[in-house]
C-alpha positions as CSV (number, residue, x, y, z in Angstrom):
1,X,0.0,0.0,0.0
2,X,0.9,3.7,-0.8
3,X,1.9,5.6,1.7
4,X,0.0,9.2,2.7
5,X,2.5,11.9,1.1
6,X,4.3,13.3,4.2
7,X,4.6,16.7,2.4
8,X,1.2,16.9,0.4
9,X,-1.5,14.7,2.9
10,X,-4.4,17.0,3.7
11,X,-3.4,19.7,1.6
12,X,-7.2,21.8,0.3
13,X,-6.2,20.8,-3.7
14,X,-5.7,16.9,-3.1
15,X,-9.1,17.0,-0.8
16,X,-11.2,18.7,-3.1
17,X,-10.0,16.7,-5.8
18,X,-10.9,13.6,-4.0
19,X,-14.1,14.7,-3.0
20,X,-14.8,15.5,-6.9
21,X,-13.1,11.8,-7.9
22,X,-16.0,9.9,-4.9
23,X,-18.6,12.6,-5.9
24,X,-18.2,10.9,-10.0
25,X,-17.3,7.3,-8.8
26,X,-20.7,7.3,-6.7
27,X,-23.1,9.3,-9.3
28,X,-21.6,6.5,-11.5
29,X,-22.6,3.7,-8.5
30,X,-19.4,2.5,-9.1
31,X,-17.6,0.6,-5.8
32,X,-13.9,2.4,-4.9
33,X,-12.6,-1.5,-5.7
34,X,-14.5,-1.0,-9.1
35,X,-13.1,2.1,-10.3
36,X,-9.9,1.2,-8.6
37,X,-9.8,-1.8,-11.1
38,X,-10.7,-0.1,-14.3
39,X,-8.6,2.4,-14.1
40,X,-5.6,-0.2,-13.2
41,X,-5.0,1.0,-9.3
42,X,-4.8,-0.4,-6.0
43,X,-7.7,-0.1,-4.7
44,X,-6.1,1.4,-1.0
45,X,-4.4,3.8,-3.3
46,X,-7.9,4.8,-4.2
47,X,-8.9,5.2,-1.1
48,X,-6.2,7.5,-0.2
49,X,-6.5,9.3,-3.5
50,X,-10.2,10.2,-2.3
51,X,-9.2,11.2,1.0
52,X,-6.4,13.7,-0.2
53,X,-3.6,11.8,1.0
54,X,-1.8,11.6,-2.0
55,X,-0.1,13.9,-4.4
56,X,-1.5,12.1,-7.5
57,X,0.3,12.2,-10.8
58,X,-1.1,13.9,-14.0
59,X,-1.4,10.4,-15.3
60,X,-3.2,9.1,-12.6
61,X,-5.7,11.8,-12.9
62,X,-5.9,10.3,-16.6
63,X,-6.5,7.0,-15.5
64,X,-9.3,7.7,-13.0
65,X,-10.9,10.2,-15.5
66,X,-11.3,8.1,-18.4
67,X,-12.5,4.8,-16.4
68,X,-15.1,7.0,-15.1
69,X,-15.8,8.1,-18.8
70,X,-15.4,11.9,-18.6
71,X,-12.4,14.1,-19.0
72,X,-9.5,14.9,-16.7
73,X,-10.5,19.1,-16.5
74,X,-14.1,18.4,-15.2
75,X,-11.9,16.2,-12.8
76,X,-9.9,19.9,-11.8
77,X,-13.4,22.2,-12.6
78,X,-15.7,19.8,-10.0
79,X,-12.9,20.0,-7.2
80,X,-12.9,23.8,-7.5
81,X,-9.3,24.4,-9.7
């Protein structure tokens, strides 16, 4: 498992684009272990991707984005950035 990013955990941007990535997965009524799988994650890596523990990559964004079917900037426009 992934551990939290000692530098970035809890920082406003990674919550409130977690809360946009759950807010998607669940209109979708998709399970974390589900989107986790599509978009070829761990699915505690998901977890702490929702939660705003980690600094996630630009690819990872990618990844989560298209297995939930939209793009990557309503991704960044939902969470606020």
């Amino acid at each position: 498992m992934a551990k939290p990013s000692p530098k970035h955990a809890g920082d406003q941007v990674l919550v409130d684009l977690g809360l946009a990535i759950r807010k998607a997965r669940l209109a979708m009524k998709l399970s974390q272990e589900a989107l986790a799988v599509d978009a070829g994650l761990d699915r505690s890596y998901m977890g702490g991707i929702e939660r705003g523990e980690h600094n996630v990559t630009a690819i990872n964004i990618l990844k989560i984005a298209t297995a939930l079917g939209i793009k990557p900037s309503k991704l960044l426009l939902d969470s606020g950035y």
